[in-house]
C-alpha positions in Angstrom: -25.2 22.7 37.8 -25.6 20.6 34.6 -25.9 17.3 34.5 -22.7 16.0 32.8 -22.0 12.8 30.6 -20.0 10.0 31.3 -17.0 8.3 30.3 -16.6 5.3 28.8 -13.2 3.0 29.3 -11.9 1.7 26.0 -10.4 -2.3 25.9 -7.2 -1.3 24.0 -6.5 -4.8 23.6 -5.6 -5.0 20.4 -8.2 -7.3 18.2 -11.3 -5.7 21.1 -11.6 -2.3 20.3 -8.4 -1.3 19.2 -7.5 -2.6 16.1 -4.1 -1.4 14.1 -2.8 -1.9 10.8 0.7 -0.9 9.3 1.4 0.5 5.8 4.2 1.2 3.6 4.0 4.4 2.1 6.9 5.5 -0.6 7.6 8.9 -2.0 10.8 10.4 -4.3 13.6 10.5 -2.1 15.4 13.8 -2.8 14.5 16.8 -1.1 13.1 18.6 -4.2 10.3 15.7 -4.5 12.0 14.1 -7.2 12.4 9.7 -8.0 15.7 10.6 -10.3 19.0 13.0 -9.8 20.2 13.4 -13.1 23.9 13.9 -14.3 23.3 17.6 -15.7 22.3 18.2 -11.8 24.7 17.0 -9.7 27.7 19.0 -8.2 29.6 18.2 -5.2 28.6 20.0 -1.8 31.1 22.5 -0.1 32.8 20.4 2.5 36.1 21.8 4.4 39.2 20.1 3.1 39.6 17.6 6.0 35.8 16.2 5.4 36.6 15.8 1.6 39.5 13.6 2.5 37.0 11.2 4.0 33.8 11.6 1.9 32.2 13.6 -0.8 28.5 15.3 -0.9 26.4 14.8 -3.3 24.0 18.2 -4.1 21.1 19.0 -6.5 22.7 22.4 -8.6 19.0 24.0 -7.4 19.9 23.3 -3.5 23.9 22.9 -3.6 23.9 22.9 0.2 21.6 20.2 0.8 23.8 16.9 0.7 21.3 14.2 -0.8 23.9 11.6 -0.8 27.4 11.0 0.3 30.2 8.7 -1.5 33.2 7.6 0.5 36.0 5.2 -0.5 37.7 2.7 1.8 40.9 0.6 1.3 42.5 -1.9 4.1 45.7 -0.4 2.8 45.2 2.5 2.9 45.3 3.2 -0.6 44.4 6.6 -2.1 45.6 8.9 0.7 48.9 9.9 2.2 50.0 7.7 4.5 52.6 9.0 6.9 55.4 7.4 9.0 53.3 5.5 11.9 49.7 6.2 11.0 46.4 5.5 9.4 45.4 6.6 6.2 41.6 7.6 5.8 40.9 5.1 3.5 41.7 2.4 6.0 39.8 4.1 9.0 36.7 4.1 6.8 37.0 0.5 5.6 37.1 -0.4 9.4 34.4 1.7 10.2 32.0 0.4 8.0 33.3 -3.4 8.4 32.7 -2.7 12.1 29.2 -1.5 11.7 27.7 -3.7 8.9 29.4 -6.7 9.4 28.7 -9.4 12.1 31.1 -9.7 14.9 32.7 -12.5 13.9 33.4 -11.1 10.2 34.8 -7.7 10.9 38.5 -9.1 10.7 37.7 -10.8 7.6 36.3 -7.7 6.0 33.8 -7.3 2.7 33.4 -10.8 0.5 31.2 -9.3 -2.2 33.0 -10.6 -5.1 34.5 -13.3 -3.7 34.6 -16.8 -5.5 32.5 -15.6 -9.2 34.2 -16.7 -11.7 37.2 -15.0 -13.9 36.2 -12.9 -16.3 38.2 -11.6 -19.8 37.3 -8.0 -18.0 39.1 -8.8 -14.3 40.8 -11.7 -12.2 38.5 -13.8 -10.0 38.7 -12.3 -6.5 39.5 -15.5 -4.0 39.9 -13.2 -0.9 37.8 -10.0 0.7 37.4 -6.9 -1.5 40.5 -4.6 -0.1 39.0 -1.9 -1.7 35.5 -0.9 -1.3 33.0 2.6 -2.8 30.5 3.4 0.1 27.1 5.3 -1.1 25.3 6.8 2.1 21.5 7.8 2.0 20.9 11.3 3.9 18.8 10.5 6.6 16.3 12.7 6.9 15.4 11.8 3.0 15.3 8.1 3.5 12.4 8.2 6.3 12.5 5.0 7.8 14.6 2.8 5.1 15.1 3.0 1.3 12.6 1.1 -0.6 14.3 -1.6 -2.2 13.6 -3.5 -5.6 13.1 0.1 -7.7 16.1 2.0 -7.2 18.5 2.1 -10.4 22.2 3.8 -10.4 23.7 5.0 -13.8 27.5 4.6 -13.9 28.9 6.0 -17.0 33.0 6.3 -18.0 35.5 5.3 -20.2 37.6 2.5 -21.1 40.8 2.2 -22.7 41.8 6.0 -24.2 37.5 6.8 -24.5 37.4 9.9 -23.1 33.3 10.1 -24.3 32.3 8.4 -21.2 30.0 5.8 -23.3 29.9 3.0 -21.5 27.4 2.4 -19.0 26.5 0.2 -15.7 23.5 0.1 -14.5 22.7 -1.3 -11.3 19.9 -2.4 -8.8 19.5 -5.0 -6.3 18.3 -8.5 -6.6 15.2 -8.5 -3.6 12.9 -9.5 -6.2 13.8 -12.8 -6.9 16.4 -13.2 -3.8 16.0 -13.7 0.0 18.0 -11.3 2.2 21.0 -11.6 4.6 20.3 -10.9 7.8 23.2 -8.7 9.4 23.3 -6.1 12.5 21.6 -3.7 10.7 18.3 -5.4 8.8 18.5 -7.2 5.7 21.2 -7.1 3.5 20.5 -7.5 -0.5 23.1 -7.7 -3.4 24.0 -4.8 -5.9 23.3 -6.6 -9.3 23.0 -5.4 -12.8 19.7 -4.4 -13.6 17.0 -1.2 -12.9 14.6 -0.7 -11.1 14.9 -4.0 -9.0 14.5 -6.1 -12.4 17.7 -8.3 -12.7 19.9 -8.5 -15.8 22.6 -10.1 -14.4 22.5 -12.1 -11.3 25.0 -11.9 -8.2 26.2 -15.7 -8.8 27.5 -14.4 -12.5 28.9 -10.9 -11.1 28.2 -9.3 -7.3 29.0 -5.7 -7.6 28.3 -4.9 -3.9 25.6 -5.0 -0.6 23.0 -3.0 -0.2 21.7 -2.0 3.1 18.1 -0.3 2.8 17.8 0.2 7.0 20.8 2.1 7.2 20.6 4.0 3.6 24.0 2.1 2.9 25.4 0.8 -0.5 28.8 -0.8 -0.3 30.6 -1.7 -4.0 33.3 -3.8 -5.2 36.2 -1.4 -6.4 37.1 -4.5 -8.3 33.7 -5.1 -9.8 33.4 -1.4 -10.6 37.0 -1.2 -12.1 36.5 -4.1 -14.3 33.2 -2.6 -15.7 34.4 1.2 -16.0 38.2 1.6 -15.4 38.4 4.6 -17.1 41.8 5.6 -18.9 45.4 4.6 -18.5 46.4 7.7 -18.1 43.8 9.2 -15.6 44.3 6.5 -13.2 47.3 8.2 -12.2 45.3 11.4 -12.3 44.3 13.3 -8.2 40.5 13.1 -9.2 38.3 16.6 -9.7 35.1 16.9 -10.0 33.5 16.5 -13.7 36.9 15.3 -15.3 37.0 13.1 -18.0 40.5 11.6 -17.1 38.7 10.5 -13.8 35.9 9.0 -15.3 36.5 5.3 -14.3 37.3 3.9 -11.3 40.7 2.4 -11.8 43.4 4.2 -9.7 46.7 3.6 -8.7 48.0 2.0 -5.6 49.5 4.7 -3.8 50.0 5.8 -0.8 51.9 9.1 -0.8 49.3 11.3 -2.2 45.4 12.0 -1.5 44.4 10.9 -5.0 40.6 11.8 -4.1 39.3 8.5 -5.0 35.5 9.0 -4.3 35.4 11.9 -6.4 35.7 9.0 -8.9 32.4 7.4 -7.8 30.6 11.3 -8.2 32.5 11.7 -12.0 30.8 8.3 -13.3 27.5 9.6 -12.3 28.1 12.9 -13.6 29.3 11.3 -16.9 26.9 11.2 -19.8 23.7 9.0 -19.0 24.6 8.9 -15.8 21.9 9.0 -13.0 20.8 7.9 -9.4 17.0 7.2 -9.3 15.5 6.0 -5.3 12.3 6.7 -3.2 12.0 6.3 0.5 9.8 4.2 2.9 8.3 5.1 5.6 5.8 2.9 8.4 2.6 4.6 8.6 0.8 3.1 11.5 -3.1 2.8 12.2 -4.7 2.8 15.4 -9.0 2.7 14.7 -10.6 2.9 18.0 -14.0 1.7 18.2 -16.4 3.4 20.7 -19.3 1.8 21.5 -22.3 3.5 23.1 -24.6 2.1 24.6 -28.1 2.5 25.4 -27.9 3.4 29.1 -24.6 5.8 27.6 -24.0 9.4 26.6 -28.1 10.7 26.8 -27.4 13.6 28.7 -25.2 16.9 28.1 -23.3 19.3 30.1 -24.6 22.1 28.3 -26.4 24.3 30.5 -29.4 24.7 28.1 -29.8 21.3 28.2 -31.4 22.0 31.8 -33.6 24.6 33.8 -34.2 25.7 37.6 -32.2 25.0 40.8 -33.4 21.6 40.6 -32.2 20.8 37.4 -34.8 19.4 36.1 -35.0 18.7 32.1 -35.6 22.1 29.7 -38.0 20.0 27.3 -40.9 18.4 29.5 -41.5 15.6 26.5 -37.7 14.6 27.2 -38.4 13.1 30.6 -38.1 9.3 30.7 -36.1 9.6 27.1 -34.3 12.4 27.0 -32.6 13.2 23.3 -28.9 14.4 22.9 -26.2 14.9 19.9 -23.0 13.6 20.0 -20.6 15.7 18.2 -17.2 14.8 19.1 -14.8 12.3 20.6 -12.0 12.8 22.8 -9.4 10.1 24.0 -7.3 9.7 26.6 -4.7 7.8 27.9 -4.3 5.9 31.3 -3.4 9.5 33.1 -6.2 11.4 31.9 -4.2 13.3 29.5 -6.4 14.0 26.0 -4.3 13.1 22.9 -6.9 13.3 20.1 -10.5 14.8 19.4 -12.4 13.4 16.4 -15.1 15.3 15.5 -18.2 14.2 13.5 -19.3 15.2 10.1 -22.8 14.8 11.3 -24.5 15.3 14.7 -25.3 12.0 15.7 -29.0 11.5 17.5 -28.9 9.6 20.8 -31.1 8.3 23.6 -32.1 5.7 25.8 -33.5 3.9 22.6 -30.3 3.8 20.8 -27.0 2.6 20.7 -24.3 3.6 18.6 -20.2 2.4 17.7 -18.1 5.2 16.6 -14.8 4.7 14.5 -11.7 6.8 15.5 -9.1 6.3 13.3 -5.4 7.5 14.1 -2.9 7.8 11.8 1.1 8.0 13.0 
């Protein structure tokens, strides 16, 4: 029987020969490995009738089945969607759904303050209550990795004013983490939706607060208010059911009914599919390292289990000028964890020489 080598017990204390390090790694969020989703490339995904009168996909024309992002509207009364005799329009259930999970316990009642006390404008009327009327942007998940990567994201909102029907005027909107703290809230930090791109701010949220933006959850929540005031389209459309890609629906004004599904997210979609319109993120992902350091020492790792390496019943040593120093190569390393299962093998560019008048520290570096 060969003579076998030993093991040696790692201190995975962190700081003794464990030592890990986290990174932030970024990359273009949509799923054909692109920053930017341009107007001329977004259509709406195929969604059954009863899902479109809660939210609206968002598609790439190359993949129209993957949704890359979802728009939703929400309204504590219920604006936008048929309202029958004792019930709950859908506008109002998602207001309350999304006051329930982004809002602190003691603020759900109150609902959204995002452009509460800013001051009145020639363009809208100073808001002294909650936004009653809210636009929700969702992140797919699987595109967003761990969180969207704040302070470089830029949304393109393009429609008309007045009887326009060229869609030339334009918002364009980041968030202010740059030059801002954040909010904490139940789900991570909470930044505002300023004017601006890519996280530089042109107008700051004191002056005019279009909405919250949520990077741990993928969420964007905007002042219909805000959003009115900056692009409320035509006169005419806002009494218009929105479709997709219609120039009467190209501004977010709409009118306060309640006996119709007026499609009011579909509104959202249209300013970005306007001219100039566009919606430009990356995603953020955690990447954790582990480096392991294994230190050999002298008395450690000089004999193999190769067969070869020995000669005779007695075992006795292959190369006679080996005894009292006998030479080995260490080739590989293997960890394992407390139950003796292996969970990674490292293997070395280079043979490295080792014997009783040697020592040697190995680096393992894991990367998760």
């Amino acid at each position: 029987m060969a003579i076998a080598g030993g093991n040696i017990t790692l201190d995975s204390t962190e700081g003794m020969d464990r030592i890990t390090q986290t990174d932030k790694v970024t990359s273009p969020y949509h799923s054909n490995g692109d920053t930017e989703l341009l107007a001329a490339s977004i259509v709406t995904s195929s969604l059954t009738d009863t899902n479109e009168t809660y939210f609206f996909g968002i598609s790439n024309s190359s993949t129209p089945t993957v949704e890359e992002w979802n728009v939703a509207f929400g309204s504590t009364n219920g604006y936008g969607h048929n309202v029958e005799s004792n019930t709950k329009s859908e506008s109002e259930a998602i207001y309350k759904q999304y006051a329930s999970m982004l809002l602190a316990p003691t603020e759900v009642t109150g609902g959204f303050h995002i452009s509460a006390g800013k001051s009145k404008t020639t363009e809208r009327t100073a808001i002294t209550g909650k936004d009653e009327e809210i636009y929700i942007l969702s992140a797919r998940r699987s595109n967003m990795k761990d969180r969207l990567n704040k302070g470089t994201w830029t949304i393109t909102l393009s429609g008309s004013r007045g009887t326009d029907l060229v869609g030339a005027h334009k918002l364009e909107l980041t968030d202010d983490s740059v030059n801002s703290s954040p909010t904490a809230t139940p789900v991570g930090d909470r930044y505002n939706i300023v004017g601006g791109t890519a996280g530089t701010v042109a107008t700051a949220s004191t002056v005019t607060n279009f909405g919250f933006f949520y990077p741990d959850v993928g969420i964007m929540v905007f002042s219909a208010a805000e959003l009115s005031a900056s692009i409320p389209g035509t006169t005419a459309g806002a009494l218009d059911i929105a479709a997709f890609n219609s120039a009467s629906s190209r501004g977010f004004h709409f009118t306060q009914n309640t006996t119709a599904d007026l499609k009011p997210a579909l509104r959202f979609i249209n300013c970005l599919k306007a001219p100039e319109g566009k919606i430009s993120f990356r995603d953020e992902e955690d990447q954790v390292s582990a480096q392991y350091f294994c230190r050999v020492r002298s008395g450690q790792m000089n004999f193999s289990n190769n067969p070869t390496f020995v000669s005779g019943s007695l075992n006795e040593l292959r190369q006679k000028t080996m005894k009292g120093n006998p030479t080995t190569f260490i080739s590989s390393v293997q960890l394992y964890n407390t139950t003796g299962e292996m969970v990674a093998v490292g293997n070395l560019s280079t043979p490295l020489k080792k014997n009783f008048s040697s020592e040697a520290t190995i680096k393992v570096k894991l990367t998760y």
